[in-house]
VOPA-977600 format. One line per field, with one value per residue (C-alpha): residue in one letter; y, x, z. Coordinates in Angstrom, 1 decimal. Layout:
VOPA-977600
resn	[a	...]
y	[Y	...]
x	[X	...]
z	[Z	...]
end
This chain:
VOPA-977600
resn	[x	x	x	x	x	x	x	x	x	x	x	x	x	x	x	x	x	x	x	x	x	x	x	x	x	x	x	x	x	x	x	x	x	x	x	x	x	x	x	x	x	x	x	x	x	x	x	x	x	x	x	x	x	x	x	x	x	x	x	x	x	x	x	x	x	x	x	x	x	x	x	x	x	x	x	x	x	x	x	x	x	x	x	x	x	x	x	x	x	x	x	x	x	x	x	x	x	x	x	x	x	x	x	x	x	x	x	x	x	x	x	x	x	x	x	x	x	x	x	x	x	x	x	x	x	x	x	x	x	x	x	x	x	x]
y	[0.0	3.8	5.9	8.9	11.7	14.3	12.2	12.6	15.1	18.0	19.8	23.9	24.0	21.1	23.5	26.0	24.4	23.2	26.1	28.1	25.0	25.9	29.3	28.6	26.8	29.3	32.1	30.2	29.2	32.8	33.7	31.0	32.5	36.2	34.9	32.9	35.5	38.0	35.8	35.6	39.3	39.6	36.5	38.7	41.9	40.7	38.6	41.8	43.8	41.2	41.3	45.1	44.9	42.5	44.9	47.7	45.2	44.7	48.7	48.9	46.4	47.1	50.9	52.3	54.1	52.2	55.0	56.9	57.2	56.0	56.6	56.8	56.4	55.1	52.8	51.4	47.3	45.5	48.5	49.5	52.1	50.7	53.3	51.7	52.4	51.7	52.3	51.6	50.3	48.5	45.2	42.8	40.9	41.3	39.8	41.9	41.2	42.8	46.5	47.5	46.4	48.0	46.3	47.7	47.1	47.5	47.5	48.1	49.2	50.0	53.7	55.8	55.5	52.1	48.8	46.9	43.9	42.9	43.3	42.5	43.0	42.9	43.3	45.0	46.5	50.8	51.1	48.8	49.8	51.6	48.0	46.5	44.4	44.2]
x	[0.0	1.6	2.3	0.0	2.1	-0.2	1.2	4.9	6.5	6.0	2.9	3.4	1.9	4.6	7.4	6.1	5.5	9.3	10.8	8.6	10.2	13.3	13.3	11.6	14.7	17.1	15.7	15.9	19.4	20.1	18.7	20.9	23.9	22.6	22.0	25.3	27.6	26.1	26.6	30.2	30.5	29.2	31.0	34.4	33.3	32.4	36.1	37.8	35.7	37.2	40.7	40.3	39.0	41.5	44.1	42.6	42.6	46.8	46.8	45.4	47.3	50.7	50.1	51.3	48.1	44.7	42.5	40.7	37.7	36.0	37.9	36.6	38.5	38.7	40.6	41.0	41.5	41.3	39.9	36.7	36.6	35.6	34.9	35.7	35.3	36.6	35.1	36.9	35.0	36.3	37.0	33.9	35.0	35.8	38.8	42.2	43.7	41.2	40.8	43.8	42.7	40.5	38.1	38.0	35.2	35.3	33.3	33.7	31.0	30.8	29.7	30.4	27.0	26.0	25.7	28.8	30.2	32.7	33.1	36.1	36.7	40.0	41.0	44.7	46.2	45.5	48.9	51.8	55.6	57.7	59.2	56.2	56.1	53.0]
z	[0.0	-0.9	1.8	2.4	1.7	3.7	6.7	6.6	8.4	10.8	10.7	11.5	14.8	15.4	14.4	16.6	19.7	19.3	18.9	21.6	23.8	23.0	23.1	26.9	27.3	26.4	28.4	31.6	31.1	30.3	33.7	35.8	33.8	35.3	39.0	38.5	37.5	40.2	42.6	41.7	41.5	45.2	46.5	44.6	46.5	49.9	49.8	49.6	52.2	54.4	53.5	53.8	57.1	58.2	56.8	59.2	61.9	61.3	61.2	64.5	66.2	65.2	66.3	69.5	71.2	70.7	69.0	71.7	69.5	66.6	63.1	59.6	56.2	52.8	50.9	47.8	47.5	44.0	42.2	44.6	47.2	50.7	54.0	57.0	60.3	63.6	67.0	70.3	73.7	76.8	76.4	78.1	81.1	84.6	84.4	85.7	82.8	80.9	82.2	80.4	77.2	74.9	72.1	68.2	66.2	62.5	60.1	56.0	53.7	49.7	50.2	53.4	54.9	53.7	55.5	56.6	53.9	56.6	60.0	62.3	66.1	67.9	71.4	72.3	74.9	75.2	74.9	73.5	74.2	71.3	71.3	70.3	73.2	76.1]
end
């Protein structure tokens, strides 16, 4: 018996519903790319908010007088501007040990006003000798 050749094939509608699957396709991996490669760009920025505060933490150790009150500034790190700041307090604790030292707390944000990306405290002595020692 002959083939029918009305039956062979793709019909239009066929095509279409194909292709609008495909194309459905696309756009969502399109849109993990986007969330992917933002993520990535946060993940970037947020690492170096940390190694900049850890740099301000080194600062503030390795100086002679603890700062006697909070500090602002800005720095650049891997090509973006970060404004940290650094507020002193008394160090928690009733320990003996303890009422000579004062805590730092600092924090590092994208814009001078903004919300912290890193934070980073440390606890030193008020004062440390011009030796460096305790």
């Amino acid at each position: 018996m002959p083939k029918d050749s009305g039956t062979a094939g793709f019909t239009i509608v066929e095509m279409l519903v194909a292709m609008l699957l495909l194309a459905l396709v696309g756009l969502t991996l399109v849109r993990f790319q986007t969330l992917q490669l933002a993520g990535t760009s946060q993940l970037a920025t947020t690492s170096l908010a940390r190694l900049e505060a850890d740099n301000r933490a080194v600062a503030f150790a390795a100086t002679i007088d603890a700062p006697a009150g909070p500090m602002r500034g800005t720095s650049d790190n891997g090509g973006l501007r970060f404004h940290w700041t650094a507020t002193p307090a008394p160090a928690a604790g009733d320990s003996p040990l303890l009422q000579d030292m004062v805590r730092i707390d600092i924090s590092v944000a994208l814009s001078e006003n903004g919300a912290p990306v890193a934070t980073r405290s440390l606890v030193r002595p008020r004062r440390l000798s011009p030796d460096g020692s305790l």
